[in-house]
C-alpha positions as CSV (number, residue, x, y, z in Angstrom):
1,X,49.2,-12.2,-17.3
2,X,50.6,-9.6,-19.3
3,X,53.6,-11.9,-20.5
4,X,50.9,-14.2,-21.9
5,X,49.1,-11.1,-23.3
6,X,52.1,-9.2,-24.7
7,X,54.9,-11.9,-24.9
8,X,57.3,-12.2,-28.0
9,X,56.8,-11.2,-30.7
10,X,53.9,-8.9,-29.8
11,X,56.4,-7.2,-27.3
12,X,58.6,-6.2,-29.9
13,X,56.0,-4.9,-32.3
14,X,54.9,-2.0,-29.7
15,X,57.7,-1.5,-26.9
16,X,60.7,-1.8,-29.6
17,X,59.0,-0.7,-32.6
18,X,60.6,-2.8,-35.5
19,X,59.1,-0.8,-38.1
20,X,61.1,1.9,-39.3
21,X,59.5,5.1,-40.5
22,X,61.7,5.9,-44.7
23,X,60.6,9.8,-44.7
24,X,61.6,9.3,-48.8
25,X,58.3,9.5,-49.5
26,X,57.7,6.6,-51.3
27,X,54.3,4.8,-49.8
28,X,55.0,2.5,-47.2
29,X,53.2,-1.3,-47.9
30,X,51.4,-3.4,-45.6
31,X,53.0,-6.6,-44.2
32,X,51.9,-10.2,-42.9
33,X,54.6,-11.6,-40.7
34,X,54.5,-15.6,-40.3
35,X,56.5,-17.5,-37.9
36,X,57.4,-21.1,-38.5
37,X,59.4,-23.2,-36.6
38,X,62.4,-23.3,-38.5
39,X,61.9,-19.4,-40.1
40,X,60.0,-16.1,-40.1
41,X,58.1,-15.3,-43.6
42,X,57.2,-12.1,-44.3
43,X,54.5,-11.1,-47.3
44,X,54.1,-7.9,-49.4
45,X,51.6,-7.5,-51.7
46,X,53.4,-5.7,-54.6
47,X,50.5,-6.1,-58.0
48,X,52.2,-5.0,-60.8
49,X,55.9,-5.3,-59.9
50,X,58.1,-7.5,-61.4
51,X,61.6,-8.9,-59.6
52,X,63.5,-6.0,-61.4
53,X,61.3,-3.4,-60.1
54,X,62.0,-4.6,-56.6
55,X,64.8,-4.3,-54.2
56,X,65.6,-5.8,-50.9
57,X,68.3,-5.3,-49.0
58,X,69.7,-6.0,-45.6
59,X,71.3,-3.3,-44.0
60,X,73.2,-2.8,-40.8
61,X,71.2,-3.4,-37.6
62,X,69.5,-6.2,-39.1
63,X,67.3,-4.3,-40.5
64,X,65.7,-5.2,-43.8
65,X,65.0,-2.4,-46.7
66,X,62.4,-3.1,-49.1
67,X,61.7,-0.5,-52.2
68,X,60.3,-0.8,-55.1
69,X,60.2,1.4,-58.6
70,X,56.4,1.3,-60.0
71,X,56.6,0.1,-63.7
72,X,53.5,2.3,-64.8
73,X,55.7,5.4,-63.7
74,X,58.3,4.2,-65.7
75,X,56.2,3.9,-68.5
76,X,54.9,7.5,-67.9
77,X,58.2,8.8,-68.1
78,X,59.4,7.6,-71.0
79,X,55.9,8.9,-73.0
80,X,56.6,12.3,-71.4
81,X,53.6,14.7,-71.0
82,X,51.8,12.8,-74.1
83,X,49.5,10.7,-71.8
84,X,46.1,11.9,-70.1
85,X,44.8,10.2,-67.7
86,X,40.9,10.0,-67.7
87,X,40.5,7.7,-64.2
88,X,43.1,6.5,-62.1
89,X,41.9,4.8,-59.2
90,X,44.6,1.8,-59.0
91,X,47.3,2.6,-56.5
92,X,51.0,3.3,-58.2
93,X,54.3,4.4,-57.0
94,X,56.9,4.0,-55.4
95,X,57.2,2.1,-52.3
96,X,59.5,1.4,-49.6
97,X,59.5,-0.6,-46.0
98,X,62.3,-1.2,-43.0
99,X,61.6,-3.1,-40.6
100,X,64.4,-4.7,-37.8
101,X,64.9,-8.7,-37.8
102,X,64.5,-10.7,-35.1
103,X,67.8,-11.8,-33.2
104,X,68.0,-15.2,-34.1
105,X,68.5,-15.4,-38.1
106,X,70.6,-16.4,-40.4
107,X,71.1,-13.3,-42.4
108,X,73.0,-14.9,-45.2
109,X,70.0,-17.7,-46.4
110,X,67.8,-15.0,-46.6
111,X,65.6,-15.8,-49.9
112,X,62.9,-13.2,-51.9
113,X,60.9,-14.6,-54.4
114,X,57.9,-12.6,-56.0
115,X,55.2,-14.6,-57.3
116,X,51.3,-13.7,-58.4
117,X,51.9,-10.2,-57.1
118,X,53.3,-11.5,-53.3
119,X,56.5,-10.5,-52.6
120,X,57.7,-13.2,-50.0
121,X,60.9,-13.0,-47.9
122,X,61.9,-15.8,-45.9
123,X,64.2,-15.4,-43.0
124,X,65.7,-18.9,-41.7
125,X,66.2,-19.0,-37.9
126,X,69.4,-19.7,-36.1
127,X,69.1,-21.2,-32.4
128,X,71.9,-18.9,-31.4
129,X,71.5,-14.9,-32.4
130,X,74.4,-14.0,-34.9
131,X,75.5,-10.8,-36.3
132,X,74.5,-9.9,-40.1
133,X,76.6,-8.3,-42.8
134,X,74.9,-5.8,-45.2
135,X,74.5,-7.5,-48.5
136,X,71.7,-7.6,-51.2
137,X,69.4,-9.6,-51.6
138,X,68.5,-11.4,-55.1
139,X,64.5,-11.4,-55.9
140,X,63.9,-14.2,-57.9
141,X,60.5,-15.6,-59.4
142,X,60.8,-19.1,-57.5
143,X,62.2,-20.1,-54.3
């Protein structure tokens, strides 16, 4: 019963712990993972970034690093102490996520694409587990 109950992938999200704790300080983003048959899919929602304000990378471990640079910040810095805000209630910053793959990908057809503020990642699945390389990973506009 408690295979049925707690089976993959819900095994892995509380024995194994996937998610990776970045003490950088950036704020960490939510995450919808989606498993297909033929690859896992992962969704950010990131309003307000732009492909060059994000970066993903796989890193050793297969784990994937996701950060991204707020473009209102940058905008703040470059007009110095000049600006006042009177309300801020929209959320801006920095963030950043890690989280571990699962086993059986194919780490180098790993695609990003951020589209309508969605970051999407999609992971293609390999029947047999393989090890990945670090590498980056281009975010483009269209998959």
């Amino acid at each position: 019963m408690a295979d049925l109950l707690f089976g993959s992938p819900f095994r892995r999200l509380i024995w194994s712990s996937p998610i990776l704790h970045d003490w950088s300080g950036a704020v960490p983003i939510p995450m919808d993972w989606i498993e297909t048959p033929s690859s896992h899919i992962f969704k950010f929602n990131v309003p307000g970034f732009g492909r060059d304000d994000i970066k993903v990378q796989l890193e050793e471990g297969n784990i994937i690093h996701i950060r991204g640079e707020s473009p209102a910040s940058k905008e703040e810095q470059r007009q110095g102490k000049e600006v006042l805000s009177h309300l801020v209630e929209r959320v801006k910053g920095d963030f950043s996520r890690r989280f571990e793959l699962p086993e059986n990908v194919r780490g180098d057809e790993i695609k990003a694409q951020v589209e309508n503020g969605v970051l999407a990642i999609v992971v293609p699945k390999e029947p047999v587990p393989a090890k990945l390389k670090p590498r980056t990973i281009a975010v483009t506009s269209k998959l």
